[in-house]
C-alpha positions in Angstrom: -122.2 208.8 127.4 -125.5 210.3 125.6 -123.5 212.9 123.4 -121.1 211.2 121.9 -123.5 209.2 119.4 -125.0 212.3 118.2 -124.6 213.1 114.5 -121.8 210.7 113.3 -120.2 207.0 114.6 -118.3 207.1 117.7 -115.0 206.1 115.8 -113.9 206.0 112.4 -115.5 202.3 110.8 -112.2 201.6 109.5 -111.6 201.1 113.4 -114.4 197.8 113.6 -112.6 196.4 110.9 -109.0 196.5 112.1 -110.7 195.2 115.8 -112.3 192.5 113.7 -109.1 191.4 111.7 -107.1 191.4 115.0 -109.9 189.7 117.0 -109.7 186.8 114.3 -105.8 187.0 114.0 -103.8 183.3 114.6 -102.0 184.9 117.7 -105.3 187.2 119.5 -107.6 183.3 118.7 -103.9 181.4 120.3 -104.3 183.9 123.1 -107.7 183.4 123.9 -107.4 180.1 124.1 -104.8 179.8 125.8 -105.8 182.2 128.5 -109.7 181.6 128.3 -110.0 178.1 127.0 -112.1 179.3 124.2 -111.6 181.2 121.3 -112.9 185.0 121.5 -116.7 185.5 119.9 -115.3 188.0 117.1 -119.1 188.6 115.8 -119.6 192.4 117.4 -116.8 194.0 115.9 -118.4 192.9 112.5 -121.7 193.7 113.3 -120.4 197.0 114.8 -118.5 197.6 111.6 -121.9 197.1 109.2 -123.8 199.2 111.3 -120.9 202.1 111.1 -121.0 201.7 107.0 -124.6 201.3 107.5 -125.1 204.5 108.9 -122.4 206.3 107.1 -123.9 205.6 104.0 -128.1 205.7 104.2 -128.0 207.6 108.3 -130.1 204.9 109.0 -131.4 204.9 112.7 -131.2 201.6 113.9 -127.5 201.0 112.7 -127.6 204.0 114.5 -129.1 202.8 117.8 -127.3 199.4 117.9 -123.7 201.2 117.2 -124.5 203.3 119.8 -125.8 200.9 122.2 -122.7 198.4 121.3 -120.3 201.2 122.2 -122.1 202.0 125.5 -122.2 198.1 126.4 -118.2 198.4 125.8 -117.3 201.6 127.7 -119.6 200.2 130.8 -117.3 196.9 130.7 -114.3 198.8 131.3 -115.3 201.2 133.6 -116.7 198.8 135.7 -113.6 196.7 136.7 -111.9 198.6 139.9 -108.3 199.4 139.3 -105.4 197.5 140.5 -103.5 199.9 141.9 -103.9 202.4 144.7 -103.1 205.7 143.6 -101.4 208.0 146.0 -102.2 211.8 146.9 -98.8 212.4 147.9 -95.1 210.7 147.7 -93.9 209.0 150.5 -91.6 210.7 152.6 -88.6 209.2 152.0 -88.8 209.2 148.2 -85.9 211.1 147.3 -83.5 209.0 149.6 -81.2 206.4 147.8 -82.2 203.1 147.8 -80.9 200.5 149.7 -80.6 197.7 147.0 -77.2 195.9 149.4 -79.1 195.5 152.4 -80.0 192.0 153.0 -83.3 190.8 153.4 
């Protein structure tokens, strides 16, 4: 994760804004509501967007450091959640049989 905040923003700004439009969109706040019971804190993908012009446009070092920092926080949040599924090293050993869909069960 330390090279990829380097010399320029991690993605293109234009990215923060459209994850800032959607975050605040009728159906993504209906969601959230409706799955969360609260509506989502849309805040970060603006201040994540200002820092990316921010930098962009002067280089300025701590637009820098929180863009940075934001990302990291963001990428760490998703890689810490365990997957769901199992993965295999190998098919089972019947895979290539039909299946039995008429059996009753």
């Amino acid at each position: 994760l330390s090279g990829f905040c380097v010399w320029q923003p991690p993605r293109v700004c234009e990215d923060y804004w459209a994850e800032w439009k959607h975050c605040r969109s009728i159906q993504n706040v209906f969601h959230n509501y409706y799955t969360y019971g609260k509506a989502p804190s849309c805040a970060q993908w603006k201040r994540d967007y200002q820092d990316c012009r921010e930098w962009e446009k002067t280089r300025n070092a701590a637009a820098k450091d929180s863009l940075c920092s934001s990302e990291r926080k963001r990428v760490e949040e998703k890689q810490k959640h365990a997957p769901v599924w199992e993965f295999r090293k190998k098919p089972p050993l019947d895979w290539h049989l039909p299946l039995n869909e008429e059996k009753p069960k």
